[in-house]
N, C-alpha and C positions, 0 to 999 in steps of 0.2 A: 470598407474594412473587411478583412476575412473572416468567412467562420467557418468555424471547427464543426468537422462531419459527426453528427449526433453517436452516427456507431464507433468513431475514436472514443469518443468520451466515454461512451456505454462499456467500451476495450475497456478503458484505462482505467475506469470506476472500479470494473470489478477485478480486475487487477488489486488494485488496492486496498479493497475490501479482503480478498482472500487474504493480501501480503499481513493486513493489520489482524484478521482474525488468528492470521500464522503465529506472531509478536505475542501474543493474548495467550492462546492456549495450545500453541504446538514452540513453547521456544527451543526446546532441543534441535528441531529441523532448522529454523533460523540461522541456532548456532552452528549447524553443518554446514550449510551456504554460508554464512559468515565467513568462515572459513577458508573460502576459493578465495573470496573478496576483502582482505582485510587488510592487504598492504593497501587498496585504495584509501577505504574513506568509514571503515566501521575496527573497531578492535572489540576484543571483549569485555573489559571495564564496563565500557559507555554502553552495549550491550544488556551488559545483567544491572545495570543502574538505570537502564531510560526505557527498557522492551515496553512500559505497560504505555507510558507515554506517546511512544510511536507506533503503537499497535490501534491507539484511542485515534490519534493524528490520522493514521492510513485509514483504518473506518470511515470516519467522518471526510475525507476528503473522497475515498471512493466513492461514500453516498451521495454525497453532494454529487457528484458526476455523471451516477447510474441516473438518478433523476434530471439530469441536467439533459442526458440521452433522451431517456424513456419520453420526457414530453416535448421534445423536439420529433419525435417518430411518430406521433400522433395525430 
């Protein structure tokens, strides 16, 4: 089976971490990139109804990651 290079993960954690800490307490920036990206796969409704949700979501999956990194570099 393959595995995944510790410092992708460690990328992608804290990728996610900043995105969800973004969702949490910067939602105005969100909503400006939302903005580029809206005819894809976000509007704003789901937006100003779900940020806290997917900010909680992106946290805890980045963490999961960053540690998933960190003790594979060990």
């Amino acid at each position: 089976m393959m595995e995944i290079s510790p410092y992708l993960k460690l990328f992608f954690g804290l990728l996610f971490v900043l995105l969800g800490l973004g969702y949490i307490y910067k939602p105005e920036v969100i909503e400006r990139i939302n903005r580029l990206i809206r005819e894809t796969f976000l509007n704003d409704s789901y937006l100003a109804l779900h940020r806290k949700n997917w900010g909680f979501l992106l946290v805890l999956l980045g963490g999961v990651l960053v540690y998933m990194g960190l003790t594979k570099l060990k």
